[in-house]
VEXDREN-2710 file (C-alpha; in Angstrom, 1 decimal):
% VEXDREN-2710
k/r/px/py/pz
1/UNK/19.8/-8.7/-17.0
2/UNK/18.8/-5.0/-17.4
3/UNK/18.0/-5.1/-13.3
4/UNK/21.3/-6.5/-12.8
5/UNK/23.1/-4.2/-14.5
6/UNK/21.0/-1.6/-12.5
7/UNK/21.4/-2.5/-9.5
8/UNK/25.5/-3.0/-10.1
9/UNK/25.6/1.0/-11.5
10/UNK/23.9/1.9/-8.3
11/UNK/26.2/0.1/-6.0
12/UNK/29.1/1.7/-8.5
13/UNK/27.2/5.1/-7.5
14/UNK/26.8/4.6/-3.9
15/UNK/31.0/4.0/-3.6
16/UNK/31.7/6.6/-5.7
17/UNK/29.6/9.1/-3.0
18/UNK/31.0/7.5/-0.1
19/UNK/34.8/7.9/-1.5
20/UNK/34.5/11.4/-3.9
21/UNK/31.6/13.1/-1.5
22/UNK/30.1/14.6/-5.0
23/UNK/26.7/14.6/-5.0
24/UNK/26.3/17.4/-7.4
25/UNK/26.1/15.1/-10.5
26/UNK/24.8/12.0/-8.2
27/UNK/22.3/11.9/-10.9
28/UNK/24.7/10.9/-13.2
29/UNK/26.5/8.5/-11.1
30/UNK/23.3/6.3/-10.2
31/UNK/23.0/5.4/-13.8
32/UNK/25.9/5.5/-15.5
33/UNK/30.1/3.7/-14.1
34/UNK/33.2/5.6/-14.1
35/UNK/34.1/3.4/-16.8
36/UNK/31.6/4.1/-19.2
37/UNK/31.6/8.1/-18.5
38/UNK/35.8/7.1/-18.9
39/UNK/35.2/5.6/-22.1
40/UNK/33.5/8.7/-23.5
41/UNK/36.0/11.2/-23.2
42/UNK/38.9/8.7/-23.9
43/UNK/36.7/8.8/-27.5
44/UNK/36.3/12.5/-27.5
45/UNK/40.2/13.6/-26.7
46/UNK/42.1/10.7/-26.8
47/UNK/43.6/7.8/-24.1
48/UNK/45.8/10.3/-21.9
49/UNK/46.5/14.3/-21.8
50/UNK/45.4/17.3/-20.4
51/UNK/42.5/17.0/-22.6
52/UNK/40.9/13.7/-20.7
53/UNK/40.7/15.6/-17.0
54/UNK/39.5/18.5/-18.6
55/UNK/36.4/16.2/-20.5
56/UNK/35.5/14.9/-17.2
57/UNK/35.2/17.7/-15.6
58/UNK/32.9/19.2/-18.3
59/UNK/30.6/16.1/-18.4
60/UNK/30.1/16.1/-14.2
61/UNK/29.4/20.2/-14.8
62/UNK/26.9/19.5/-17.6
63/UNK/24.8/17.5/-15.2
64/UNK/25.3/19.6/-11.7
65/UNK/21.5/20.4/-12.6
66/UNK/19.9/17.1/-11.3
67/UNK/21.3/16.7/-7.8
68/UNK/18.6/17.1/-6.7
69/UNK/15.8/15.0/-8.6
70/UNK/13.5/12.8/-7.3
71/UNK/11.5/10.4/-9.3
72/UNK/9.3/7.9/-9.1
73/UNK/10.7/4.3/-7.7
74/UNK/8.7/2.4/-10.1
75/UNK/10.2/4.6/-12.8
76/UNK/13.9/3.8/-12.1
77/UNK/14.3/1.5/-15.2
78/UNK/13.0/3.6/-17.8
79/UNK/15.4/6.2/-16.5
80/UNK/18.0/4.0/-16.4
81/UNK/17.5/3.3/-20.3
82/UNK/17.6/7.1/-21.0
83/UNK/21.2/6.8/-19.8
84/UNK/22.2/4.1/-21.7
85/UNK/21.0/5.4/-24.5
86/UNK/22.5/8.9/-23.8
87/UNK/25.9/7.3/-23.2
88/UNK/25.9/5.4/-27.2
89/UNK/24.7/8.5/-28.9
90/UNK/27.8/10.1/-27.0
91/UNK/29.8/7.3/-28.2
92/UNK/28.7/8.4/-31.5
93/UNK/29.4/11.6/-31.5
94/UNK/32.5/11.1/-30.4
95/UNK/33.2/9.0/-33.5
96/UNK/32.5/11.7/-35.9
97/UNK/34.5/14.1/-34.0
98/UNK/32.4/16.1/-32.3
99/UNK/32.7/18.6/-29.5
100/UNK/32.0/17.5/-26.0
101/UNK/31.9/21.2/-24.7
102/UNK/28.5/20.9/-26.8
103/UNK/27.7/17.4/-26.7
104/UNK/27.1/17.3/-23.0
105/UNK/25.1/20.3/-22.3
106/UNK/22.8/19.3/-24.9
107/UNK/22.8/15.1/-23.5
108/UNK/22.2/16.8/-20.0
109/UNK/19.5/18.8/-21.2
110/UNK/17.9/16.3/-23.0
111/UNK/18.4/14.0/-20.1
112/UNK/15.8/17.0/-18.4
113/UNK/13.4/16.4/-20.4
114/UNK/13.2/13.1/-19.8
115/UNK/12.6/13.3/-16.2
116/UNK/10.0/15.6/-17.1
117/UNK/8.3/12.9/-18.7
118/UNK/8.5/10.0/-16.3
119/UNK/5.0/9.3/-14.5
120/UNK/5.3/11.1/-10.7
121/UNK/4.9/9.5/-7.4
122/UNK/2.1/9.9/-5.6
123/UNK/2.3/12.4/-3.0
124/UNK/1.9/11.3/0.6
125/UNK/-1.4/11.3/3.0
126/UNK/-1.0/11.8/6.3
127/UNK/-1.4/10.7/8.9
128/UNK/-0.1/7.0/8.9
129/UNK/1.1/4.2/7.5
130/UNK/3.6/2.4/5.0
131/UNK/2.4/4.0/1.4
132/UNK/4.6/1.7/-0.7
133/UNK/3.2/3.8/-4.3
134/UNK/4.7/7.3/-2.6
135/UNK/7.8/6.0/-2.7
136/UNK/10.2/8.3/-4.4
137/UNK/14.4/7.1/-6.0
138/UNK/16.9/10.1/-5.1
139/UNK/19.7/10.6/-6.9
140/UNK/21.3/12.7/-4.7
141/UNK/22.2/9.6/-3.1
142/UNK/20.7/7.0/-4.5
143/UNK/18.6/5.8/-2.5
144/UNK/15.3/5.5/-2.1
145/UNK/12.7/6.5/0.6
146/UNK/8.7/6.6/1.8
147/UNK/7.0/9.1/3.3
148/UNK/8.0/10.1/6.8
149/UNK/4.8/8.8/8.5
150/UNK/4.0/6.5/12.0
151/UNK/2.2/3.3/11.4
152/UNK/0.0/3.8/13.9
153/UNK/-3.0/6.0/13.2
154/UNK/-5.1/8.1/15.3
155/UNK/-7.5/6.5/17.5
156/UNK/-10.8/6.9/16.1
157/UNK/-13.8/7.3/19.0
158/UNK/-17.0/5.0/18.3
159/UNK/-20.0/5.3/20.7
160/UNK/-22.8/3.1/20.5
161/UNK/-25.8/2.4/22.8
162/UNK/-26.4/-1.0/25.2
163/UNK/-27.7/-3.3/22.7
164/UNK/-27.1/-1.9/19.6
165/UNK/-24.3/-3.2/16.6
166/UNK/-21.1/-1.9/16.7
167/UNK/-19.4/-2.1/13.5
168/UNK/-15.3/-0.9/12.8
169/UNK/-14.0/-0.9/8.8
170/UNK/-10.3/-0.9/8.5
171/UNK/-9.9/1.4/5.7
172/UNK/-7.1/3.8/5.3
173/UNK/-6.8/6.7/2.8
174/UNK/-4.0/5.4/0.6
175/UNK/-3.4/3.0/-1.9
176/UNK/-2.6/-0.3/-1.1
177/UNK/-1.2/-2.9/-3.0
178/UNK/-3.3/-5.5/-4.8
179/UNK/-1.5/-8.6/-3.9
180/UNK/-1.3/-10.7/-0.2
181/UNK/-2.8/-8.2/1.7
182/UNK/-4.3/-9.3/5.0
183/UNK/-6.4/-8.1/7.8
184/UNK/-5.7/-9.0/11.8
185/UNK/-7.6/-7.7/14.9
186/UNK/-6.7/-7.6/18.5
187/UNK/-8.7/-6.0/21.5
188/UNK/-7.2/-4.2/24.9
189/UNK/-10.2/-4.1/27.2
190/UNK/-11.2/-2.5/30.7
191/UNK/-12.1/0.7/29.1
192/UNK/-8.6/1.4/27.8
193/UNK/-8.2/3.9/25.2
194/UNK/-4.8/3.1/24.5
195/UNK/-2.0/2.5/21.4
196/UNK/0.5/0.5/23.3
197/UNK/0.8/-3.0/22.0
198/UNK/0.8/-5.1/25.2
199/UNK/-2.4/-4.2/26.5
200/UNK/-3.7/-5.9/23.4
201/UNK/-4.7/-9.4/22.5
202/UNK/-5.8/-11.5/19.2
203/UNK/-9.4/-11.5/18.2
204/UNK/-9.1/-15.1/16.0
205/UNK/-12.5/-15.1/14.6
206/UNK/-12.3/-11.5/13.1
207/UNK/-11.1/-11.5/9.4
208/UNK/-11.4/-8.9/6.6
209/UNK/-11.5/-5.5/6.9
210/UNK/-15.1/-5.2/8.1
211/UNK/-16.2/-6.3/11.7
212/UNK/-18.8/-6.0/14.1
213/UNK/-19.5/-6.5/17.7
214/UNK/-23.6/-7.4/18.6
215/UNK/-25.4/-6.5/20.6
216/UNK/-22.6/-4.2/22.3
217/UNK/-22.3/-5.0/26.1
218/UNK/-21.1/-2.7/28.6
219/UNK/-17.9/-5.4/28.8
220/UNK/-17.2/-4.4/25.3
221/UNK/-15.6/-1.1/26.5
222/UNK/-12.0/-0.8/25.3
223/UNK/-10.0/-0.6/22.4
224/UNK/-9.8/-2.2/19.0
225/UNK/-6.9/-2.8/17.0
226/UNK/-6.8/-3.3/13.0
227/UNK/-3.2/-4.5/11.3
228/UNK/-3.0/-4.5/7.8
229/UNK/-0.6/-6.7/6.2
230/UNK/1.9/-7.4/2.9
231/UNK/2.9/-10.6/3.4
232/UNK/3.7/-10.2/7.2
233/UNK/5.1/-6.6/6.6
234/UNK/2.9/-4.0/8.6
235/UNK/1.4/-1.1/6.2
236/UNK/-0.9/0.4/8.9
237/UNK/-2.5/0.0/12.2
238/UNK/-5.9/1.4/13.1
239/UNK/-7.4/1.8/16.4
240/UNK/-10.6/2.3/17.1
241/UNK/-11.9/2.8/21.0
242/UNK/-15.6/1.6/21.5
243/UNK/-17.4/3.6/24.1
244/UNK/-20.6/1.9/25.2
245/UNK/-23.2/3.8/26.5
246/UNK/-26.7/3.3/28.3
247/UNK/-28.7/2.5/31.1
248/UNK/-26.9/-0.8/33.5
249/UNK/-28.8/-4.2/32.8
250/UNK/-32.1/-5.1/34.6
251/UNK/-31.7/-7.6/36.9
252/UNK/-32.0/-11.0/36.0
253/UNK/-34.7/-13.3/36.9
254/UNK/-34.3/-16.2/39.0
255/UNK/-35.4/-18.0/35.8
256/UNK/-32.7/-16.7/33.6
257/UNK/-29.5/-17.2/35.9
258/UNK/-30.8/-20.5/36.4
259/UNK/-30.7/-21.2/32.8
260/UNK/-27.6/-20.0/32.2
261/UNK/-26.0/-21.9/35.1
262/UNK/-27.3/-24.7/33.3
263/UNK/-25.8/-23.8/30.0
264/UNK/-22.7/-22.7/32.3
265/UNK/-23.0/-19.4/29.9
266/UNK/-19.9/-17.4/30.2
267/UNK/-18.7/-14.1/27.6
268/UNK/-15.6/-14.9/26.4
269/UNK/-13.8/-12.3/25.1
270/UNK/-12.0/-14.1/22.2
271/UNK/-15.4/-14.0/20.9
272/UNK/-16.1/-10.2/21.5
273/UNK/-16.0/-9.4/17.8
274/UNK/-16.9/-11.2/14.7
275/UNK/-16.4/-11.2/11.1
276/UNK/-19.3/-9.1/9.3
277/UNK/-21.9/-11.7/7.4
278/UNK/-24.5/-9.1/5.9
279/UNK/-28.0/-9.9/5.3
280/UNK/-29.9/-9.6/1.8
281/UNK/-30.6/-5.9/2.7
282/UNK/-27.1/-4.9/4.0
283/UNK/-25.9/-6.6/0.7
284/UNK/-28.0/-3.9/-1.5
285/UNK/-27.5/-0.7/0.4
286/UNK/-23.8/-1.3/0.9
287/UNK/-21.7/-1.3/-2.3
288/UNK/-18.9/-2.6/0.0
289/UNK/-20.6/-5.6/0.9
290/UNK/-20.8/-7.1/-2.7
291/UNK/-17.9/-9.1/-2.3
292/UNK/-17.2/-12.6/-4.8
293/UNK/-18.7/-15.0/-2.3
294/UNK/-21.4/-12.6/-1.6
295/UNK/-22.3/-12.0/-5.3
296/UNK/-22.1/-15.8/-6.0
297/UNK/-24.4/-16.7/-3.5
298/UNK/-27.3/-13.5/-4.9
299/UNK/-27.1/-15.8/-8.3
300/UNK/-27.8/-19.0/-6.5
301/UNK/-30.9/-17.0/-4.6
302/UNK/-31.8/-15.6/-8.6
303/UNK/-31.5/-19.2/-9.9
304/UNK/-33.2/-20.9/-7.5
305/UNK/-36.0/-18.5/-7.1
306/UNK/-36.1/-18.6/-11.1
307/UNK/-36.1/-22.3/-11.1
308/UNK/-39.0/-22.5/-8.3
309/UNK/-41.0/-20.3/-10.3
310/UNK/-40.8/-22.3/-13.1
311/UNK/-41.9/-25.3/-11.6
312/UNK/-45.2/-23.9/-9.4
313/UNK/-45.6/-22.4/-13.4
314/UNK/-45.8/-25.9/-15.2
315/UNK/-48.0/-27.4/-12.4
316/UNK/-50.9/-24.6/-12.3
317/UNK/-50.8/-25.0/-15.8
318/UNK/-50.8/-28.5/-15.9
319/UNK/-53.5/-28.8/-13.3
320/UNK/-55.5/-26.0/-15.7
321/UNK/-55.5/-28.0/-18.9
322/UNK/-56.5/-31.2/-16.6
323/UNK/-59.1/-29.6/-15.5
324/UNK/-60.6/-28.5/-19.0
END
């Protein structure tokens, strides 16, 4: 209910701009309705008069200082409660007979404080990408908005040598969410160092955010694409542009083309990269590389080695007291 009736005083607010052009006390006018600002000065000075125009004015001037706030999006609710909960101490005031010309200054500058208080956005880190916890509410129109920032991100140069492992991690410098997030790769090949989507094709067996190529052929020359996902919505793209360098192949022996025209051996380039499996020491030096699965299956190798140690125990000690 309380995110209904936010979102309907935020529609109420977005008219009210649109038809009054008054954003000097948008502030106002995201969380509170004309009806309930209405209500308050029909308490203070009475159903009609002179009296009523001149109360709304007062309460619009009393707020002309947060036109132009910004707070955080997550922080729109607790915002909207201070409001609320300005608007019935009004109410009350009003019942005892007090003064508006000093019951809204001191409600706007309480209001001010407030603000003050609520927990900031995060400020924004260039250079790319969709940074959903930077997100900021303006009241000035009641809207809200991300940082001004591409999706696509610089392409990053990696060289290896012939031979060698080349390894890409798609990690950006901003916080992602926790939930659905997903990892996608494509590759544009021939050498291209490029950003343009159609040169690029789908790499199906790389997953996660860490992949390699091995051993880096001279064919591997090109550029690699990383898409992180929120359920299907884009957050960032990275590219990286693999630069193999190193003598040309030897020749081949008669021995070895012969085999592989037996095997009818052929590079395929949907097979170019591959999701990184890490061996026992890759799993120790690299914090990254503890992942669940990866930590389950170190307590299998502790179990079993345990368990195995156990047993060659009992038996030497079994084949000792025989013995004796």
């Amino acid at each position: 209910m309380a995110l209904v009736a936010l979102d309907s005083a935020i529609l109420s607010a977005l008219l009210a701009l649109a038809v009054f052009r008054v954003p000097a006390w948008a502030c106002l006018l995201c969380f509170t309705t004309y009806s309930e600002r209405l209500r308050i000065c029909q308490m203070f000075v009475g159903m009609r008069g002179p009296k009523l125009e001149e109360c709304e004015e007062a309460f619009t001037a009393a707020f002309r200082g947060l036109s132009d706030t910004e707070i955080n999006y997550d922080e729109r609710s607790h915002l909207h409660d201070a409001f609320t909960q300005m608007t019935h101490a009004l109410q009350e005031l009003a019942a005892a007979q007090g003064s508006f010309e000093v019951a809204f200054p001191d409600a706007a500058e309480k209001m001010k404080k407030v603000i003050t208080q609520l927990k900031e956005a995060q400020a924004c880190i260039p250079p790319c990408g969709l940074q959903e916890f930077a997100r900021r509410f303006l009241c000035s129109g009641c809207y809200s908005r991300v940082c001004d920032l591409p999706l696509d991100c610089p392409v990053q140069d990696v060289t290896v040598i012939r031979g060698d492992q080349a390894m890409f991690s798609c990690i950006v410098n901003f916080q992602l969410p926790k939930e659905e997030i997903t990892y996608s790769w494509k590759f544009a090949g021939g050498g291209l160092r490029t950003q343009d989507l159609s040169y690029f094709r789908d790499m199906p067996r790389a997953e996660g955010y860490l992949a390699r190529i091995r051993p880096a052929q001279l064919t591997h020359r090109g550029t690699f694409s990383c898409v992180i996902k929120q359920d299907q919505r884009p957050l960032a793209r990275l590219y990286f542009f693999l630069n193999v360098t190193g003598p040309p192949p030897r020749a081949e022996t008669e021995l070895q083309a012969s085999f592989r025209e037996v095997l009818r051996w052929a590079p395929r380039d949907a097979e170019l990269i591959e999701p990184w499996r890490p061996s026992l020491g890759e799993l120790l030096v690299r914090p990254e590389a503890l992942t669940p699965s990866n930590l389950f299956l170190l307590a299998a190798l502790g179990a079993l080695a345990s368990a195995s140690a156990t047993v060659l125990a009992w038996i030497f000690f079994r084949w000792y007291c025989s013995g004796n």
